[in-house]
C-alpha positions as CSV (number, residue, x, y, z in Angstrom):
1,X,139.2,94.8,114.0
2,X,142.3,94.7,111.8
3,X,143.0,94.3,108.3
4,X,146.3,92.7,108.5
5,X,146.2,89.6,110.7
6,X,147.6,87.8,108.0
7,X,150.6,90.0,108.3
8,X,150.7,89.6,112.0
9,X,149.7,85.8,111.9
10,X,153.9,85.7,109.4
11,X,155.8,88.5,111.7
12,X,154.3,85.7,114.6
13,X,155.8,82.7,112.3
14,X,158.9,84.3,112.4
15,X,158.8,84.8,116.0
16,X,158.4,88.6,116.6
17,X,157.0,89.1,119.9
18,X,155.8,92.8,119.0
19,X,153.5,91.2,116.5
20,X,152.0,89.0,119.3
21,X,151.4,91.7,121.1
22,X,149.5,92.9,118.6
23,X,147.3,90.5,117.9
24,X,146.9,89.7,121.7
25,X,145.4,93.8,122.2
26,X,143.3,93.5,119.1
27,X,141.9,90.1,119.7
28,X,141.8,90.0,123.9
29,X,138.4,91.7,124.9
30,X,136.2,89.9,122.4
31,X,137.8,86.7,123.1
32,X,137.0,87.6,126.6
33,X,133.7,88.3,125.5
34,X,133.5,84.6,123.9
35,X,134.6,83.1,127.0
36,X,132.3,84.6,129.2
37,X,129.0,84.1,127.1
38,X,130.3,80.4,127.6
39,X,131.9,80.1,131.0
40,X,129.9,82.4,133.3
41,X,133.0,83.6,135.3
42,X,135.6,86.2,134.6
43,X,138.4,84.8,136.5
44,X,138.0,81.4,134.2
45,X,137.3,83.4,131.1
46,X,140.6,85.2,131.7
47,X,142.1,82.1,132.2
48,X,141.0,80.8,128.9
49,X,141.9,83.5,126.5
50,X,145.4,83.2,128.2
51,X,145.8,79.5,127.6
52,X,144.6,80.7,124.0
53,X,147.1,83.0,123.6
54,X,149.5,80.7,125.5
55,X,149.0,78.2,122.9
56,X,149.6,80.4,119.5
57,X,153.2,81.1,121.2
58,X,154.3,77.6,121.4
59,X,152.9,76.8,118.5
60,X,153.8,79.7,116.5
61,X,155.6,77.5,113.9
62,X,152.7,75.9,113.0
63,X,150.7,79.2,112.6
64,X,151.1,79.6,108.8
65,X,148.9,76.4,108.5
66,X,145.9,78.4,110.3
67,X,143.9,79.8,106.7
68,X,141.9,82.5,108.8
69,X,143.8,83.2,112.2
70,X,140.7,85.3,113.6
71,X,138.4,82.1,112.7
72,X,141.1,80.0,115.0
73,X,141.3,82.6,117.9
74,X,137.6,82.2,118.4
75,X,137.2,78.3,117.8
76,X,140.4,77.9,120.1
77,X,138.5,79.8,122.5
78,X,135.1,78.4,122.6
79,X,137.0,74.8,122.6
80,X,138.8,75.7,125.7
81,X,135.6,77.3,127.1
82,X,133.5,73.8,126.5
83,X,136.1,71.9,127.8
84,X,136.8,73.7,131.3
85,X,132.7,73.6,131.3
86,X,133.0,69.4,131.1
87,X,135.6,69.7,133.8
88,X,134.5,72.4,136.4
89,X,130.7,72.0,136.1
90,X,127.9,70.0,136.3
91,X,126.1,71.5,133.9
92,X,126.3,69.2,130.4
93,X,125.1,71.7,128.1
94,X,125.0,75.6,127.7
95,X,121.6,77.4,127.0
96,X,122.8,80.8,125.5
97,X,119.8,82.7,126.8
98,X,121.2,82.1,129.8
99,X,124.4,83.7,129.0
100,X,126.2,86.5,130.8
101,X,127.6,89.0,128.4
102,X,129.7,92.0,129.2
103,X,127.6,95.3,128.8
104,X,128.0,95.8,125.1
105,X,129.8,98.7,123.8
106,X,130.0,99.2,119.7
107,X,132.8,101.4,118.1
108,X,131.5,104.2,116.4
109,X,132.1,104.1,112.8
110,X,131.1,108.2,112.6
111,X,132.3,109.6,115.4
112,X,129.6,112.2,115.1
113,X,127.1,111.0,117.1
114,X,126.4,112.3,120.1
115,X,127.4,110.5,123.6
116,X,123.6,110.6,124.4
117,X,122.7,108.8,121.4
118,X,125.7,106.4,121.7
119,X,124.3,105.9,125.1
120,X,120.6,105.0,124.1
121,X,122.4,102.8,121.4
122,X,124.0,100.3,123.5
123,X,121.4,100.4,125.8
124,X,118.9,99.0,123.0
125,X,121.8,96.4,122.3
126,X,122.3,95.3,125.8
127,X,118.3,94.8,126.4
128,X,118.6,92.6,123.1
129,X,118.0,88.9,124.2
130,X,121.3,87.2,125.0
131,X,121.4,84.7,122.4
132,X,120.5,87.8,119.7
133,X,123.0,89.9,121.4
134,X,126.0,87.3,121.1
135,X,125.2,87.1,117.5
136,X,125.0,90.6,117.0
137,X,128.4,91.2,118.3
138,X,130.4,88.1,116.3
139,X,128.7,89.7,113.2
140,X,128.7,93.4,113.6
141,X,132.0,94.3,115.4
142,X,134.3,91.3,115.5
143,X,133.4,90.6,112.0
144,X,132.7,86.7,111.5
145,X,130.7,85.6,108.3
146,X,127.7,84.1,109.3
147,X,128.7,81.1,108.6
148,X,131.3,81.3,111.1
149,X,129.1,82.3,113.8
150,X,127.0,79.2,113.2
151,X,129.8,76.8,113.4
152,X,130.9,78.4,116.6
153,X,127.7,78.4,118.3
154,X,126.3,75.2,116.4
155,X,122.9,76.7,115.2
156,X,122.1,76.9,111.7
157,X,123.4,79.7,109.5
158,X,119.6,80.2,109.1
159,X,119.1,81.4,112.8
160,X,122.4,83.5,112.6
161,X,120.6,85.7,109.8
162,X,117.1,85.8,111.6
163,X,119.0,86.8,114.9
164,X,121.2,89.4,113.5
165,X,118.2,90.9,111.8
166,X,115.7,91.4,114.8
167,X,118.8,93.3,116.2
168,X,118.8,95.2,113.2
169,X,115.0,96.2,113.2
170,X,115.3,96.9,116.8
171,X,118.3,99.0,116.8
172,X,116.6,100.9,113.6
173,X,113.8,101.7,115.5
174,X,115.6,103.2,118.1
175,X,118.2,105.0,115.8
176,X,114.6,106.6,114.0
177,X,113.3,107.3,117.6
178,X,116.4,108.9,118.8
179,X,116.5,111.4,115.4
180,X,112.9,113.0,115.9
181,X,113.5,113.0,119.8
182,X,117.2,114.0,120.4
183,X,117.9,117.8,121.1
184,X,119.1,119.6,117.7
185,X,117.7,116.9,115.4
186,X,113.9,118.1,115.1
């Protein structure tokens, strides 16, 4: 994630189109992300984070009024996701353990680990429980305060924390198995 959406969020005030762009690459895939763990079907999702990003254009003169712009991108989207749910489905409420997520990749921080371990990584993340997963990802690589991620996802900031730290345990497990068990690291 970037450091200077509040830079982007005036050049998009002021109507530069570069600056959308911008914001549109950085923010795109986990809004598509968002959409998905809510909607089910790519083809919707898609069609959600463009009427998103659809609606930050004409509405770019009102953008300064937006305190956190990456807190908007993702409430914008999850509105837009509940309310093509009400329209295009039967279904009345949306049990996140049921929810499709991409397969989960995390950025490297240190590119020094190894592919292999990389690889046993995101496997330990994807086999996380859905729910657990989604709030893994808000937290850890898109960056939302826990707080956030409740509000979004209307649980309690309570189950945000326990969630986010079962992914922890599990993934520190793995990350201790992986040391003693990888080639070079014994």
């Amino acid at each position: 994630m970037r450091d200077d959406i509040p830079e982007l969020q005036k050049r998009i005030y002021g109507g530069d189109a570069q600056a959308f762009k911008e914001l549109y690459d950085c923010f795109c895939t986990p809004l598509l992300q968002l959409a998905l763990a809510i909607i089910h079907n790519r083809e919707m999702a898609e069609e959600i984070v463009a009427d998103v990003f659809i609606a930050i254009w004409k509405k770019k003169e009102g953008l300064y009024q937006a305190s956190n712009l990456k807190w908007y991108l993702y409430a914008a989207t999850r509105n837009i996701a509940l309310n093509y749910l009400r329209k295009y489905s039967s279904k009345k409420t949306l049990q996140l353990d049921e929810a499709y997520l991409l397969e989960y990749e995390i950025n490297p921080e240190v590119q020094l680990i190894s592919n292999e371990m990389m690889q046993h990584i995101n496997k330990a993340i994807n086999e996380l429980p859905p729910q657990c997963r989604l709030i893994f990802k808000l937290v850890k690589e898109d960056g939302l305060k826990y707080r956030e991620v409740a509000i979004l996802l209307n649980i309690s900031i309570k189950t945000v924390e326990n969630q986010v730290g079962i992914a922890l345990k599990k993934l520190t497990k793995m990350k201790a198995f992986l040391i003693t068990t990888l080639p070079g690291n014994q």
